[in-house]
TIVEX-149050 format. One record per atom (N, C-alpha, C, O): residue number from 1; atom name; x, y, z. Coordinates in nm, 3 decimals, decimal comma. Layout:
N
<pt n="NUM" atom="CA" u="X" v="Y" w="Z"/>
...
This chain:
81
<pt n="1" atom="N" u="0,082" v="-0,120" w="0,000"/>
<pt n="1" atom="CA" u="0,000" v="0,000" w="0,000"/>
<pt n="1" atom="C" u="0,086" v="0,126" w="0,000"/>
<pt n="1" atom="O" u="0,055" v="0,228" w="-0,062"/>
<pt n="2" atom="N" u="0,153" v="0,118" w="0,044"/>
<pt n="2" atom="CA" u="0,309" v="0,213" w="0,089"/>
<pt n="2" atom="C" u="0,381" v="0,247" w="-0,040"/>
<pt n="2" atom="O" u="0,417" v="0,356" w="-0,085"/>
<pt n="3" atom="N" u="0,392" v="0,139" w="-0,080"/>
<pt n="3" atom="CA" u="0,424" v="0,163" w="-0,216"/>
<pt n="3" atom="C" u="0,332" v="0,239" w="-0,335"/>
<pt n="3" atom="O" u="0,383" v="0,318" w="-0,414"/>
<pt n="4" atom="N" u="0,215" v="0,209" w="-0,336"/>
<pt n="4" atom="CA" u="0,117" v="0,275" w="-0,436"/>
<pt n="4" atom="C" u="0,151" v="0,433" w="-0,405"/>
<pt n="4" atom="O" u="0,184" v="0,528" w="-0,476"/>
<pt n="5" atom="N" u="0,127" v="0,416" w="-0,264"/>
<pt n="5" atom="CA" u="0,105" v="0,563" w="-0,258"/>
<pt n="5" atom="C" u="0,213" v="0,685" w="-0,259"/>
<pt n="5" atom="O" u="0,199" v="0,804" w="-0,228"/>
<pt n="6" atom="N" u="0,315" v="0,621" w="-0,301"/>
<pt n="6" atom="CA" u="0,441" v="0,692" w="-0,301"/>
<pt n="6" atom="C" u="0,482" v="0,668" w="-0,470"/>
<pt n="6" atom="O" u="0,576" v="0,716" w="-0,532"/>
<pt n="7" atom="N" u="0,379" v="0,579" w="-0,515"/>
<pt n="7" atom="CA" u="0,406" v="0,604" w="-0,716"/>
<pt n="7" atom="C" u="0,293" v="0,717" w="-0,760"/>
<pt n="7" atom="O" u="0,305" v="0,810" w="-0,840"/>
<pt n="8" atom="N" u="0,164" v="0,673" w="-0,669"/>
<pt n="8" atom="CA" u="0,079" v="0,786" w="-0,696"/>
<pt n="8" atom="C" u="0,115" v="0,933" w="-0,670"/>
<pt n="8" atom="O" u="0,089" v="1,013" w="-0,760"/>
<pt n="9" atom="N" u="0,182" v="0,986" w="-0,535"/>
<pt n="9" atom="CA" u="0,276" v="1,127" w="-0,538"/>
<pt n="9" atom="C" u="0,332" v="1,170" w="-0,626"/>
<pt n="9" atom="O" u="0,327" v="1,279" w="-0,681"/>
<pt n="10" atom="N" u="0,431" v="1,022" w="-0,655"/>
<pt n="10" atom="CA" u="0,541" v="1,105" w="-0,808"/>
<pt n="10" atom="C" u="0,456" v="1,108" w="-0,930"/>
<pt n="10" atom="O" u="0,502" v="1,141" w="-1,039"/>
<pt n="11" atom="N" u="0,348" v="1,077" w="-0,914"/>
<pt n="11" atom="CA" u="0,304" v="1,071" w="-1,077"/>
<pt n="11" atom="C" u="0,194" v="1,268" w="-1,048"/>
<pt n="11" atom="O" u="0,179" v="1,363" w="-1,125"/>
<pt n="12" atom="N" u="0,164" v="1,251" w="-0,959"/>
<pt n="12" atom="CA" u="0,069" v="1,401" w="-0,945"/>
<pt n="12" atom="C" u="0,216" v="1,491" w="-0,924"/>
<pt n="12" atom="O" u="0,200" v="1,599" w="-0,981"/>
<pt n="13" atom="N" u="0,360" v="1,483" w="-0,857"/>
<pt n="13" atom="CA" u="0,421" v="1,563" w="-0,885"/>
<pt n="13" atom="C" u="0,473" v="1,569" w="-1,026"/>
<pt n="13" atom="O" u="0,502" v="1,683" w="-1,062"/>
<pt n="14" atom="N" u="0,488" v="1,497" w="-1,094"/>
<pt n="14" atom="CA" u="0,527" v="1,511" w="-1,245"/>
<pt n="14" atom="C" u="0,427" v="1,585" w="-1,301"/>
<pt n="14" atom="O" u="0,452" v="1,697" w="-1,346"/>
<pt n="15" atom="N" u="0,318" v="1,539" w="-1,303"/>
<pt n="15" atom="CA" u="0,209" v="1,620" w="-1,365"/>
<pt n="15" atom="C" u="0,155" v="1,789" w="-1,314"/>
<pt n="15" atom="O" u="0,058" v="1,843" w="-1,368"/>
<pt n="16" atom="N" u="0,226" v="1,848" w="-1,218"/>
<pt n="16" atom="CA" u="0,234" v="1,951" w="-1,155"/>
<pt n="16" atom="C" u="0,380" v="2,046" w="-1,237"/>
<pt n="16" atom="O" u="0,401" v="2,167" w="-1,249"/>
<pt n="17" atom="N" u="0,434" v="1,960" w="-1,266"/>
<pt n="17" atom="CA" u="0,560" v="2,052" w="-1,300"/>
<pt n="17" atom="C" u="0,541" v="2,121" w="-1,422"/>
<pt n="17" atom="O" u="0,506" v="2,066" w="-1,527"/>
<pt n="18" atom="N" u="0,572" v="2,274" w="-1,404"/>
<pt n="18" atom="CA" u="0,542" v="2,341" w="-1,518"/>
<pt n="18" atom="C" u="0,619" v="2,310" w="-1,660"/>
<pt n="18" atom="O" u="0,716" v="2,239" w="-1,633"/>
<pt n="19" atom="N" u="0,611" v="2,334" w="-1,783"/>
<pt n="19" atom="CA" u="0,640" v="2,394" w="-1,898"/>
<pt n="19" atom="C" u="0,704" v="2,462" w="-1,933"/>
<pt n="19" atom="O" u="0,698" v="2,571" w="-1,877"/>
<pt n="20" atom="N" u="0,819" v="2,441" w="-2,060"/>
<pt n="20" atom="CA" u="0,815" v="2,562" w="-2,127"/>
<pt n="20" atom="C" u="0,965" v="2,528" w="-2,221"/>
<pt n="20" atom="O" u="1,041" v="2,432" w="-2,232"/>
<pt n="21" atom="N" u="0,959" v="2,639" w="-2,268"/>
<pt n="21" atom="CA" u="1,113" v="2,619" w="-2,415"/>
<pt n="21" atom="C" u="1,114" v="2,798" w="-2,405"/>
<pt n="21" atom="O" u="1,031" v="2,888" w="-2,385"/>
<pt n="22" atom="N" u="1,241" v="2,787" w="-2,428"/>
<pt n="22" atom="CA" u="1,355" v="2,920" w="-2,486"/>
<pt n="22" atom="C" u="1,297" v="2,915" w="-2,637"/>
<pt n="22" atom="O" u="1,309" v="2,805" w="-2,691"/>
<pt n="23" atom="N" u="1,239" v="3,016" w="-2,710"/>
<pt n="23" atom="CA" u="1,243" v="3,001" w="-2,833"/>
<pt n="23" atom="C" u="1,335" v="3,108" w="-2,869"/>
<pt n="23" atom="O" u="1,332" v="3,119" w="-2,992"/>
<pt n="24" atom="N" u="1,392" v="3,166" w="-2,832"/>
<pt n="24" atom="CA" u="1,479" v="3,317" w="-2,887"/>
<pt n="24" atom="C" u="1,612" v="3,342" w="-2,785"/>
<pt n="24" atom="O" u="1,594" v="3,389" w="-2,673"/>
<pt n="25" atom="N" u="1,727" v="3,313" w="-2,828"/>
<pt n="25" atom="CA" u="1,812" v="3,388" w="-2,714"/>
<pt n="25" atom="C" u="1,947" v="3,482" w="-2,823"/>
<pt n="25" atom="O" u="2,025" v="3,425" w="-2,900"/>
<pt n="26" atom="N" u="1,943" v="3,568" w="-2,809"/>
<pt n="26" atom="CA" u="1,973" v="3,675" w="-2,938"/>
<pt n="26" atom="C" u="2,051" v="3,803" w="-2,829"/>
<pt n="26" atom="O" u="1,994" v="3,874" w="-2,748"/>
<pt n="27" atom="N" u="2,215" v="3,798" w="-2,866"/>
<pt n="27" atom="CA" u="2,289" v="3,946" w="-2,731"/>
<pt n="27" atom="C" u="2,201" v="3,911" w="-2,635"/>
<pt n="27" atom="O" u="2,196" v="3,792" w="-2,603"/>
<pt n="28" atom="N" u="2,088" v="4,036" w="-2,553"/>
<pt n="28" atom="CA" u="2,019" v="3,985" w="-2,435"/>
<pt n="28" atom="C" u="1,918" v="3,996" w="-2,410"/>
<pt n="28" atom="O" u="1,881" v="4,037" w="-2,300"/>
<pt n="29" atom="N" u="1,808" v="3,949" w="-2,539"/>
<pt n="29" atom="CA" u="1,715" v="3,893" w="-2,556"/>
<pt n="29" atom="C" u="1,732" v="3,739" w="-2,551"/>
<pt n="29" atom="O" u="1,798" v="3,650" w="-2,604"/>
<pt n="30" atom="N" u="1,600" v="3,765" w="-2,425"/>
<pt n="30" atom="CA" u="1,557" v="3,551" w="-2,376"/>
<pt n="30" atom="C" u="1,413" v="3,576" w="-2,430"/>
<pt n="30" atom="O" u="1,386" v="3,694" w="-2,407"/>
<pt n="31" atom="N" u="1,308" v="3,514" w="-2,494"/>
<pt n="31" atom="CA" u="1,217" v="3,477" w="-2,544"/>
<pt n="31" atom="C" u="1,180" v="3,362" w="-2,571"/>
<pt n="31" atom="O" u="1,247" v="3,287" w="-2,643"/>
<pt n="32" atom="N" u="1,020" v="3,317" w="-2,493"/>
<pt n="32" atom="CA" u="1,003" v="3,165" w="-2,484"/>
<pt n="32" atom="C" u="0,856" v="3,171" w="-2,395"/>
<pt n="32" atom="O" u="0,821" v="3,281" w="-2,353"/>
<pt n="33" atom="N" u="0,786" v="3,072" w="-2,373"/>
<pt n="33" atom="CA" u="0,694" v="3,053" w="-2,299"/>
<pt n="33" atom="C" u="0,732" v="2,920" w="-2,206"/>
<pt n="33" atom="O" u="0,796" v="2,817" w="-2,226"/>
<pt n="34" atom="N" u="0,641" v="2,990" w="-2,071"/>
<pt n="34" atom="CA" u="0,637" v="2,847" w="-1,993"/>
<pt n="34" atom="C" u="0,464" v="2,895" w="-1,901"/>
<pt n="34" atom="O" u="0,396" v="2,995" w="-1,876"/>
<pt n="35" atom="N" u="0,465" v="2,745" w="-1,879"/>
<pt n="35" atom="CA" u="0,285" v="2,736" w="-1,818"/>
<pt n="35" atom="C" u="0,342" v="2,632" w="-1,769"/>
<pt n="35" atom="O" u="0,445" v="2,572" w="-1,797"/>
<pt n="36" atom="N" u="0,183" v="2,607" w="-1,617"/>
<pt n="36" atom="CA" u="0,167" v="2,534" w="-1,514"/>
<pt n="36" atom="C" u="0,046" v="2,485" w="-1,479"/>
<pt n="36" atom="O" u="-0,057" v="2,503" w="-1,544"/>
<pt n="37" atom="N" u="0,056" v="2,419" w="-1,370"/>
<pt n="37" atom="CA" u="-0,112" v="2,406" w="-1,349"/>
<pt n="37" atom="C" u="-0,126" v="2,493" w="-1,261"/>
<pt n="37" atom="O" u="-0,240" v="2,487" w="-1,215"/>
<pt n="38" atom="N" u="-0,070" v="2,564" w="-1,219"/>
<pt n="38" atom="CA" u="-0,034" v="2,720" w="-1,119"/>
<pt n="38" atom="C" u="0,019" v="2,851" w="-1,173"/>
<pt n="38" atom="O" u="0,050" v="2,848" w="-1,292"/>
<pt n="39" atom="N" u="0,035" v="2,957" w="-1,115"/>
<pt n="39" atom="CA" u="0,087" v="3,107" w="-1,190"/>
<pt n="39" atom="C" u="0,276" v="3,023" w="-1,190"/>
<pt n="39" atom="O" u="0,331" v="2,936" w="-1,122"/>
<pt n="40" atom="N" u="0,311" v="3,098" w="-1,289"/>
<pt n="40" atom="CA" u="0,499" v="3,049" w="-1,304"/>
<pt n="40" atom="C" u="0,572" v="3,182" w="-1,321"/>
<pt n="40" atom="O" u="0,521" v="3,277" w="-1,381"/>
<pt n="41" atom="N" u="0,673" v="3,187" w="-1,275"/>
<pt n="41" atom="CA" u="0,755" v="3,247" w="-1,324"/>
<pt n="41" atom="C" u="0,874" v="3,246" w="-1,348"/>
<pt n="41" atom="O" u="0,944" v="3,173" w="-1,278"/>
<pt n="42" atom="N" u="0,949" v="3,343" w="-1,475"/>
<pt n="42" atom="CA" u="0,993" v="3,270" w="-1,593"/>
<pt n="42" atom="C" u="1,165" v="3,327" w="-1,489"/>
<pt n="42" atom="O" u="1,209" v="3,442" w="-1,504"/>
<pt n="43" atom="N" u="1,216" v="3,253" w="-1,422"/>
<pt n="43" atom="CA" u="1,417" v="3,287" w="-1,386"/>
<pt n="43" atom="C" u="1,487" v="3,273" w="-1,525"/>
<pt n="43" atom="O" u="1,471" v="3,183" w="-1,607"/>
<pt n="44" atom="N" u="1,579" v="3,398" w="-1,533"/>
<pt n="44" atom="CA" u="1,678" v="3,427" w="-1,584"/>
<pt n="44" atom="C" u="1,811" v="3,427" w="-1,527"/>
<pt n="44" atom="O" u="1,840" v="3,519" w="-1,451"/>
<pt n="45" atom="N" u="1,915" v="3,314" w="-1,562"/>
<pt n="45" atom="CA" u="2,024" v="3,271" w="-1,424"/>
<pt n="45" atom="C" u="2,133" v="3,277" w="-1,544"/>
<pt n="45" atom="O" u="2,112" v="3,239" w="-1,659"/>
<pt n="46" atom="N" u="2,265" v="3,338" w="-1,494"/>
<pt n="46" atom="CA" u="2,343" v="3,388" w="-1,564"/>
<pt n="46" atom="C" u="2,438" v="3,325" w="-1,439"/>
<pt n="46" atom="O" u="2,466" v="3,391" w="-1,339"/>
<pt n="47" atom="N" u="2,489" v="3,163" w="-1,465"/>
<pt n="47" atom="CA" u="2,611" v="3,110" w="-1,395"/>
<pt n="47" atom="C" u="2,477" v="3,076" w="-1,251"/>
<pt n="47" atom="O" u="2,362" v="3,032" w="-1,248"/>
<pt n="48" atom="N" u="2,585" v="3,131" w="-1,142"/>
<pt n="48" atom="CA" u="2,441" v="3,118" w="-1,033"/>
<pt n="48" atom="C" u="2,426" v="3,203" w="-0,939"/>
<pt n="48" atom="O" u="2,419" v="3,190" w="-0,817"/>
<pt n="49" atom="N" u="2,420" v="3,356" w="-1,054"/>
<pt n="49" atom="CA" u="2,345" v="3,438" w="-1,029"/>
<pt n="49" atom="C" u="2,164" v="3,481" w="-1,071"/>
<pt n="49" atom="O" u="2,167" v="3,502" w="-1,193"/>
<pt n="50" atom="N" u="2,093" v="3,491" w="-1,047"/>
<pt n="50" atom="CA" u="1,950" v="3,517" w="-1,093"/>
<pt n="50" atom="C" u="1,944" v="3,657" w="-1,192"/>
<pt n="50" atom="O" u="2,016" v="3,747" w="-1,148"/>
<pt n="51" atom="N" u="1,899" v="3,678" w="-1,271"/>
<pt n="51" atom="CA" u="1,949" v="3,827" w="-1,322"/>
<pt n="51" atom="C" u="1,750" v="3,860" w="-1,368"/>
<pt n="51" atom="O" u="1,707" v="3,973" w="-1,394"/>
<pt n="52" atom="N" u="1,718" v="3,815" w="-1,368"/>
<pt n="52" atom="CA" u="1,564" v="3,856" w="-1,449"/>
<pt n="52" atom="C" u="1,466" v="3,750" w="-1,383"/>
<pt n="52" atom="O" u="1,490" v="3,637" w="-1,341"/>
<pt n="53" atom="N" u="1,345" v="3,822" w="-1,387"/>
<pt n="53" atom="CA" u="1,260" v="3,752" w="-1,338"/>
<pt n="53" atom="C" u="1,133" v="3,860" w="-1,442"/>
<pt n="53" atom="O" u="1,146" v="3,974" w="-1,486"/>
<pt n="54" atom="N" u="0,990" v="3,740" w="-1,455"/>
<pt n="54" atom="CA" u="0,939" v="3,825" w="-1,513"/>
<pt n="54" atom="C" u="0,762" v="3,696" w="-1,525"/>
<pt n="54" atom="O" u="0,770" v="3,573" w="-1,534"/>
<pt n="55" atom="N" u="0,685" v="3,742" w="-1,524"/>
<pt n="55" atom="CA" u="0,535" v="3,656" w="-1,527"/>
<pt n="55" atom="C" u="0,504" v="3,656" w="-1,706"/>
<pt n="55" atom="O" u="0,496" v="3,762" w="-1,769"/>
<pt n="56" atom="N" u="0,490" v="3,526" w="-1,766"/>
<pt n="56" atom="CA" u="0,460" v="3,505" w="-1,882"/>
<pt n="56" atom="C" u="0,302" v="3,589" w="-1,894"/>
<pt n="56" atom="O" u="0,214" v="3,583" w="-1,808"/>
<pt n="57" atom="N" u="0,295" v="3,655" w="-2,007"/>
<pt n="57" atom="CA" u="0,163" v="3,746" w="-2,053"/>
<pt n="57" atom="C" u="0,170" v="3,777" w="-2,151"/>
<pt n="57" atom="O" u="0,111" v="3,885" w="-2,162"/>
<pt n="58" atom="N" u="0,226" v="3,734" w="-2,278"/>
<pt n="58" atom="CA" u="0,269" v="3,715" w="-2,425"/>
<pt n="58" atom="C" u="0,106" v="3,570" w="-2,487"/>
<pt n="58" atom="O" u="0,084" v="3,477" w="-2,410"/>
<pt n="59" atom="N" u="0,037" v="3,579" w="-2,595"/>
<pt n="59" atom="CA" u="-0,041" v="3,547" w="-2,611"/>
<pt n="59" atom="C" u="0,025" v="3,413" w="-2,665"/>
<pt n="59" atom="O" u="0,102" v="3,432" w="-2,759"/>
<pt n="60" atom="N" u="0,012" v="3,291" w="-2,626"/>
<pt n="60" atom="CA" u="0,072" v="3,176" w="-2,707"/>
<pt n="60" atom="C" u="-0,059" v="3,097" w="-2,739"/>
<pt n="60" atom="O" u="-0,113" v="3,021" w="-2,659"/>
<pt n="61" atom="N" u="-0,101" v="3,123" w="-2,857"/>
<pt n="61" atom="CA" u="-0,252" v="3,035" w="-2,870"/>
<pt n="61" atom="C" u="-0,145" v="2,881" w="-2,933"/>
<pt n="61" atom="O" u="-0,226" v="2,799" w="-2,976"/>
<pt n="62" atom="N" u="-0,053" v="2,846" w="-2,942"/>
<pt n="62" atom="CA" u="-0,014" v="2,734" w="-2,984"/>
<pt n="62" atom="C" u="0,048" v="2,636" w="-2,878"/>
<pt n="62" atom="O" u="0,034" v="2,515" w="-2,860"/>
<pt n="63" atom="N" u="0,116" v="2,726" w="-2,820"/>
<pt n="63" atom="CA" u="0,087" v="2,635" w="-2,635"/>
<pt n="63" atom="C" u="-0,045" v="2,624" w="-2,564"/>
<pt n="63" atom="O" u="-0,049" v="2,540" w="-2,474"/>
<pt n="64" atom="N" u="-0,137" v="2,683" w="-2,586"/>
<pt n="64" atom="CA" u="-0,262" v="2,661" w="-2,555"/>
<pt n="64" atom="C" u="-0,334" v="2,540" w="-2,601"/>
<pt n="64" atom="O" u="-0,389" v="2,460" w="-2,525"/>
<pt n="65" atom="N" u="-0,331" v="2,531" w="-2,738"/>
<pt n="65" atom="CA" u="-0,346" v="2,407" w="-2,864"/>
<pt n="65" atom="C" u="-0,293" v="2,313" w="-2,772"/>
<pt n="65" atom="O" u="-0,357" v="2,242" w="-2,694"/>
<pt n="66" atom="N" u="-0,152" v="2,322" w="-2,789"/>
<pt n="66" atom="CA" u="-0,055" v="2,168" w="-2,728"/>
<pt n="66" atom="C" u="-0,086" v="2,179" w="-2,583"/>
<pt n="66" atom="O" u="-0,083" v="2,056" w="-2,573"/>
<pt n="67" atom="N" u="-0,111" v="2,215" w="-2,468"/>
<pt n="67" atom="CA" u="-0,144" v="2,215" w="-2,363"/>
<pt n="67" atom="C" u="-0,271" v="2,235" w="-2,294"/>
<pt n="67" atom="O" u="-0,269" v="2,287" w="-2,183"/>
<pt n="68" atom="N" u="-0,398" v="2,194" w="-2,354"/>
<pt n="68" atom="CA" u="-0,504" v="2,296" w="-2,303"/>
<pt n="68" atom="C" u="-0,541" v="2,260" w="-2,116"/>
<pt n="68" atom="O" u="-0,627" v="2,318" w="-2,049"/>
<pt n="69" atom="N" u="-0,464" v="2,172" w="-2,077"/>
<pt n="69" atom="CA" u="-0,503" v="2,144" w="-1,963"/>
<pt n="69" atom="C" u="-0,417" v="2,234" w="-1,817"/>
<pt n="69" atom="O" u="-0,439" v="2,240" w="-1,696"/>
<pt n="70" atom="N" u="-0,303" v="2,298" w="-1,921"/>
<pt n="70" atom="CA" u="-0,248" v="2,383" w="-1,820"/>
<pt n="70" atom="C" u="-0,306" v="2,539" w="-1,830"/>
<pt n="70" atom="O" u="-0,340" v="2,594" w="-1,935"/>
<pt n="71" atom="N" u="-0,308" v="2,586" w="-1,723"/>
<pt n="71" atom="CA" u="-0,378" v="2,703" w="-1,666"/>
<pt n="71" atom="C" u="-0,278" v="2,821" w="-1,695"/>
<pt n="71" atom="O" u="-0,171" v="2,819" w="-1,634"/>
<pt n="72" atom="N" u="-0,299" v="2,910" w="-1,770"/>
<pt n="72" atom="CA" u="-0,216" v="3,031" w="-1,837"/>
<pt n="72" atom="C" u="-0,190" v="2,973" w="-1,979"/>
<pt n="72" atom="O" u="-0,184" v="3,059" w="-2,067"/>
<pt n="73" atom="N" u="-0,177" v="2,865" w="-2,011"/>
<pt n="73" atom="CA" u="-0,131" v="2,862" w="-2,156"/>
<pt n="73" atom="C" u="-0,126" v="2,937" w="-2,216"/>
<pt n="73" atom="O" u="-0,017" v="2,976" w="-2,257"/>
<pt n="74" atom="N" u="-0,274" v="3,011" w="-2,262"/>
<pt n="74" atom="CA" u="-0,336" v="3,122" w="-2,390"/>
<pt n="74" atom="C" u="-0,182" v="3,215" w="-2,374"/>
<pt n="74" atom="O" u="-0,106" v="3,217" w="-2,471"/>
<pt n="75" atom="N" u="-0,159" v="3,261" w="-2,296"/>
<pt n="75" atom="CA" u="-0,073" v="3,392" w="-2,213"/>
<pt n="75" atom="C" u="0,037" v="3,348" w="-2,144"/>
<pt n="75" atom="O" u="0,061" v="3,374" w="-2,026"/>
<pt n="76" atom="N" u="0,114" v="3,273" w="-2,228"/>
<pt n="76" atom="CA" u="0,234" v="3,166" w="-2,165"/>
<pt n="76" atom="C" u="0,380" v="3,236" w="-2,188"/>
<pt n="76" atom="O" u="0,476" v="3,232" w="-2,111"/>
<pt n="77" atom="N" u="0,370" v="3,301" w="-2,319"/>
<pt n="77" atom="CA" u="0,464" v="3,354" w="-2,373"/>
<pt n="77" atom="C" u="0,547" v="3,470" w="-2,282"/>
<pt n="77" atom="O" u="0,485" v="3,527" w="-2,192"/>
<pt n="78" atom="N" u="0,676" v="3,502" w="-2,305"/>
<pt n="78" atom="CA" u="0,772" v="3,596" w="-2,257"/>
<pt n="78" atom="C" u="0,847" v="3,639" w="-2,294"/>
<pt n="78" atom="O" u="0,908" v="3,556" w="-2,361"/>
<pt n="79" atom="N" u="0,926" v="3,797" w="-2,296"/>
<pt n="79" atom="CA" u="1,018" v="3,807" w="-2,390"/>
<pt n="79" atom="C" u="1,079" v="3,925" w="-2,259"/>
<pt n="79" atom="O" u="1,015" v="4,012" w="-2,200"/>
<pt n="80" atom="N" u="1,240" v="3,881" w="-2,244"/>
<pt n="80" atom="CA" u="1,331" v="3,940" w="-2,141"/>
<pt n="80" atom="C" u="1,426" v="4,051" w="-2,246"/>
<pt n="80" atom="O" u="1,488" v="3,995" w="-2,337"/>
<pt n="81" atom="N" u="1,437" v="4,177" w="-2,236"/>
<pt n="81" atom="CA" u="1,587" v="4,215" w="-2,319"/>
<pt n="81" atom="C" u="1,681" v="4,263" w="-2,199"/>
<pt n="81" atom="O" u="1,797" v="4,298" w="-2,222"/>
């Protein structure tokens, strides 16, 4: 029983973990979307320092398509300069 219930955790934490791809990294432009089944936000880490932080609100109706079950999709997108 011990066991189930410790495959059932990892499978709802896998399915909790957000999304997302770099589609643009150009000098110091980062551009990309990420979504969750929660609000996300998008770290910018330069070595292991943090340098940017920023809430996806870029319209991605094609992560929406491929994801419709995560919450923000539509508005997944981000673009850092």
């Amino acid at each position: 029983m011990i066991r189930s219930m410790v495959k059932s955790a990892k499978r709802l934490q896998r399915s909790l973990r957000p999304v997302g791809s770099v589609d643009a990294l150009a000098d110091t432009r980062v551009a990309g979307w990420a979504c969750g089944k929660g609000p996300v936000e998008v770290e910018i880490w330069l070595g292991s320092r943090r340098v940017a932080t920023c809430l996806p609100s870029i319209a991605r109706p094609d992560v929406a398509q491929a994801f419709p079950a995560m919450k923000g999709a539509a508005t997944s997108g981000f673009s850092l300069d």
